[in-house]
C-alpha positions as CSV (number, residue, x, y, z in Angstrom):
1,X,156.0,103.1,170.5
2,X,157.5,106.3,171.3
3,X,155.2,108.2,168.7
4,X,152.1,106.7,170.9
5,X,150.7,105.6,167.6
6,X,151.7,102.1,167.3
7,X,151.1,98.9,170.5
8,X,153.9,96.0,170.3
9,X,152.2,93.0,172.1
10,X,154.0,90.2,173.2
11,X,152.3,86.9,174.1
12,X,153.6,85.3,177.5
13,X,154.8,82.3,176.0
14,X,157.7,83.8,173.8
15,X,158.7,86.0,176.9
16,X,159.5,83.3,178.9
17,X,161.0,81.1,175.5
18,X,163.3,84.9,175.7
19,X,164.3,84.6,179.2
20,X,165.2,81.0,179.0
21,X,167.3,81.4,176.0
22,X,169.2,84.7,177.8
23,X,169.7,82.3,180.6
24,X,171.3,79.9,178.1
25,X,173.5,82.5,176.0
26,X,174.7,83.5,179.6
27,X,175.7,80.0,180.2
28,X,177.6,79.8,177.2
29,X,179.5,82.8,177.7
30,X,180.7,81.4,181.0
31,X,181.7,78.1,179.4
32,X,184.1,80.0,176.7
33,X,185.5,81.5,179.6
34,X,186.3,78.1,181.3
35,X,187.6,76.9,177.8
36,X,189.9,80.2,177.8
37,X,191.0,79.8,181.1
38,X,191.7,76.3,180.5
39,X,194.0,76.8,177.6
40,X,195.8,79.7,178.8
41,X,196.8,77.9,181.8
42,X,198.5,75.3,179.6
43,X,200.2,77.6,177.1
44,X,201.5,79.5,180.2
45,X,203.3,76.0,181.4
46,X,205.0,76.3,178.0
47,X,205.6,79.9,177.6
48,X,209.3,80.0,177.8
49,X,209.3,77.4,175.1
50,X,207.1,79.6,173.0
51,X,208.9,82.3,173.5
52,X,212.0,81.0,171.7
53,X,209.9,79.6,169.2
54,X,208.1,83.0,168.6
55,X,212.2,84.3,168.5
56,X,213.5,81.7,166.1
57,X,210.5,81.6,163.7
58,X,211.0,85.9,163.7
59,X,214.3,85.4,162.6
60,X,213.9,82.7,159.7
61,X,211.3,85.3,158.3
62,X,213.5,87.6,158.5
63,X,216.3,85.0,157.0
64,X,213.9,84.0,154.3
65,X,212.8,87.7,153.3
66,X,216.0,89.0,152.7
67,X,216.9,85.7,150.3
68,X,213.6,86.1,148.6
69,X,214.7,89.8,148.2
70,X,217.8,89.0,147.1
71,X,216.4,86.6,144.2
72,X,214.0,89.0,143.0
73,X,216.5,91.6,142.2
74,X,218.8,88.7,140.9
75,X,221.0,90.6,143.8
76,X,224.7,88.9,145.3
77,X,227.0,89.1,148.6
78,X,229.6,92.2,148.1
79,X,233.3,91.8,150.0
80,X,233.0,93.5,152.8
81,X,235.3,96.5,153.8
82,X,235.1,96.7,157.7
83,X,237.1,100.1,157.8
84,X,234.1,101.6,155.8
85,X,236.7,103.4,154.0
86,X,236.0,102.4,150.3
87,X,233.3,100.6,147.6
88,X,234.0,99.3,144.3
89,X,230.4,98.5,143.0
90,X,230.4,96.9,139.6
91,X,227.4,96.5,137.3
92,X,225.6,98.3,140.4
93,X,221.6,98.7,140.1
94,X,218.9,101.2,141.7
95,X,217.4,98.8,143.8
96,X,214.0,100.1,143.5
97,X,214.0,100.3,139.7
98,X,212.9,97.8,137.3
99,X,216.0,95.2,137.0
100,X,215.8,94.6,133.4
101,X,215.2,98.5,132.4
102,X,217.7,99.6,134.9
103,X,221.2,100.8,133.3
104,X,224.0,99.3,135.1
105,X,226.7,101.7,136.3
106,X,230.0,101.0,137.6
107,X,231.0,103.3,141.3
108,X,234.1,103.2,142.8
109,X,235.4,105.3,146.0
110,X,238.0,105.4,148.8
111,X,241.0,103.5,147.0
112,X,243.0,106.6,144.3
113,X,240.4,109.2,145.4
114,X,237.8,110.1,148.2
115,X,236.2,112.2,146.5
116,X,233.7,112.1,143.4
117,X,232.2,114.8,142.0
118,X,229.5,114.1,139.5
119,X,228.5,116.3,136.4
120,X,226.1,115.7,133.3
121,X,222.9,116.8,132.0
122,X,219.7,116.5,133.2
123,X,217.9,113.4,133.6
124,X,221.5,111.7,133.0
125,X,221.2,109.6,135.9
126,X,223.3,111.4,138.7
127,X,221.0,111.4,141.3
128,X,220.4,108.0,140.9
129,X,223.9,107.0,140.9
130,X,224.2,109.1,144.0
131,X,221.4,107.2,145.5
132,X,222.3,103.7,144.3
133,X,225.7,104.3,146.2
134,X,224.0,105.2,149.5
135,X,221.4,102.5,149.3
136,X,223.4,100.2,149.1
137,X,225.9,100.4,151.2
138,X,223.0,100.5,153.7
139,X,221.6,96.9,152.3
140,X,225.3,95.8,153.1
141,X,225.5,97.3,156.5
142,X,222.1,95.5,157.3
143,X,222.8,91.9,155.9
144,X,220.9,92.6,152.9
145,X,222.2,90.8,149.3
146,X,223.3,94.0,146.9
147,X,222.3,94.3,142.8
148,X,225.8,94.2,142.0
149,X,228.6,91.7,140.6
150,X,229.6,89.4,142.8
151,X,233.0,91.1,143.0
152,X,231.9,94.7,144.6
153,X,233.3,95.8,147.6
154,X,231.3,97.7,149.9
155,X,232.6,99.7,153.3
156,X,230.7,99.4,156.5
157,X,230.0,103.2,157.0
158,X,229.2,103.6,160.5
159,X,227.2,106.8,159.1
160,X,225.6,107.5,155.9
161,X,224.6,111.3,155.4
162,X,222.8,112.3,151.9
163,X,221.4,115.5,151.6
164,X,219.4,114.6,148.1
165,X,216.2,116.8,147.2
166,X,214.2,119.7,148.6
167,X,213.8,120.4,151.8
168,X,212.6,123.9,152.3
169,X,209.7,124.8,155.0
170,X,207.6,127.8,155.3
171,X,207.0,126.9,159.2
172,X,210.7,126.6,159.8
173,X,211.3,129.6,157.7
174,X,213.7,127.7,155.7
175,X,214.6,128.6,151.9
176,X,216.1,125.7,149.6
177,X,219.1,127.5,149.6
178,X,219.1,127.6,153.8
179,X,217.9,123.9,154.3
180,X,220.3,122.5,152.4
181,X,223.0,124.7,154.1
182,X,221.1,123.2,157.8
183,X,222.4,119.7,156.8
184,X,225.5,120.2,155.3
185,X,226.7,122.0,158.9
186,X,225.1,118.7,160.1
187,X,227.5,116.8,158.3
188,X,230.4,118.6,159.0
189,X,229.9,118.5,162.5
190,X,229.2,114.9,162.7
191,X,231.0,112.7,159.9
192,X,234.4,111.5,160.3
193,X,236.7,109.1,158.0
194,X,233.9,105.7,158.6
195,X,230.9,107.8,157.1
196,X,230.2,108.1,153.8
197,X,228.5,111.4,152.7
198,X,226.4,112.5,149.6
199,X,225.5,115.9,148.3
200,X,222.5,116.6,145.1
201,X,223.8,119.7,143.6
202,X,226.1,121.1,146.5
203,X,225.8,124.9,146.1
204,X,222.6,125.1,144.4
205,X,219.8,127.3,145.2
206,X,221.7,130.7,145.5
207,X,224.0,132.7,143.2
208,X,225.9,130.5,141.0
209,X,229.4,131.7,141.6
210,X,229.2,132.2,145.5
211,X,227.4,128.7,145.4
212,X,230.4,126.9,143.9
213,X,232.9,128.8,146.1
214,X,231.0,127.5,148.6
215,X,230.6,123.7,147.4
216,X,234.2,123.8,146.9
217,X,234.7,124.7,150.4
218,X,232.6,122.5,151.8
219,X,234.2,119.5,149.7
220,X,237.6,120.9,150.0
221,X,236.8,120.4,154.2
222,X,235.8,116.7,153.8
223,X,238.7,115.8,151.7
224,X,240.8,116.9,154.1
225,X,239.5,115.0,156.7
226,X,240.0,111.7,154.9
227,X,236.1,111.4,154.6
228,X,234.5,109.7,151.2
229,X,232.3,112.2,149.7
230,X,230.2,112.0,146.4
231,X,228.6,115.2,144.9
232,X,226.8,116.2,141.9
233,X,226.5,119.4,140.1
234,X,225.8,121.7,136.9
235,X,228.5,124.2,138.3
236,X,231.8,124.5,136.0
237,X,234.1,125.7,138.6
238,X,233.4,122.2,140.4
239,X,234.4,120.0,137.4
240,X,237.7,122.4,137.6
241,X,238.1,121.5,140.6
242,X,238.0,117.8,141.1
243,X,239.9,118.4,137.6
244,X,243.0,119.8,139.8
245,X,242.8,118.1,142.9
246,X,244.6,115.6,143.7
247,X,241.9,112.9,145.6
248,X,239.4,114.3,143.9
249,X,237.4,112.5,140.6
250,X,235.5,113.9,138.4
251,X,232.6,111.3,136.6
């Protein structure tokens, strides 16, 4: 060994019993690799017919996924507004909560008003009823079944832009305040009258009265533009606002 302290001995017999089965694993590996060989040769004469089949079994997965998703959140087929230009969502549910502890809410946009400004306290359930509208008009847009009544209509937003939750970064030297105000030039650059575009508590994160001025603004610009906008918010001067406008709701 190594240490010099210990003598492996190894009678002639076994080394040659060694060899001889080395010689055979060798063998064996050679004959898998005829086998291979073999059977790749045959698939390749089929190929083009397994490519379809690898295309058509892809696509009743993806057939069969979306109705098994559908059943487990007991979900429907919406009409379908192509102009993206309105929903009417009735009975609607957060798709990822719990469908029997989930409160049903009732959204509608893009018909009266195109704008929908929503107030409350905290915990009420805005946020999620600003996300439940998002979602699912992106389950809609992607052949997806909705939790809904049957009845819901649903536009086909080209664009869906939600700026929900807190996005500030030390590396990009970004306050809450700042990184919220990042997207929402974002969205004012890019949306037009087929995007649909959602706002957590426009204006927050800096002082409260220059904050609303500026939500106002910013919703006042969208509203203008024809473009359905849903926001939620503590500030007063907001539910004054959608109060006084006309085309814009206040829930």
């Amino acid at each position: 060994s190594s240490t010099g302290s210990t003598l492996f001995i190894e009678p002639m017999a076994v080394v040659k019993l060694n060899n001889d089965l080395r010689e055979l694993e060798i063998k064996e590996e050679k004959e898998i690799e005829i086998v291979l060989a073999n059977l790749s040769g045959q698939v390749a004469v089929n190929s083009d017919a397994i490519n379809d089949n690898i295309l058509l079994m892809t696509e009743l997965d993806f057939i069969f996924a979306r109705a098994k998703l559908s059943f487990d959140m007991n979900a429907c087929a919406p009409v379908l507004v192509e102009d993206g230009s309105r929903c009417k969502l009735l009975r609607a549910r957060h798709p990822l909560l719990d469908k029997d502890k989930a409160v049903p809410i009732d959204i509608a946009i893009g018909n009266d008003y195109d704008t929908l400004v929503i107030t409350g306290p905290n915990t009420g359930g805005k946020t999620v009823s600003l996300k439940t509208l998002g979602l699912l008009s992106l389950m809609a847009a992607s052949g997806l079944h909705i939790p809904a009544n049957e009845q819901s209509e649903i536009g086909l937003f080209e664009h869906v832009y939600a700026d929900i939750g807190d996005e500030q970064s030390i590396e990009q030297s970004l306050s809450t305040f700042s990184s919220h105000m990042t997207n929402v030039v974002s969205f004012l650059d890019k949306a037009d009258r087929n995007s649909l575009v959602l706002f957590d508590e426009l204006g927050a994160g800096t002082d409260p009265t220059e904050g609303a001025a500026l939500a106002i603004a910013i919703l006042s610009t969208l509203h203008e533009r024809g473009i359905c906008t849903m926001a939620t918010t503590h500030y007063s001067e907001l539910k004054i606002y959608a109060l006084s406008t006309p085309g814009v709701e206040n829930a």
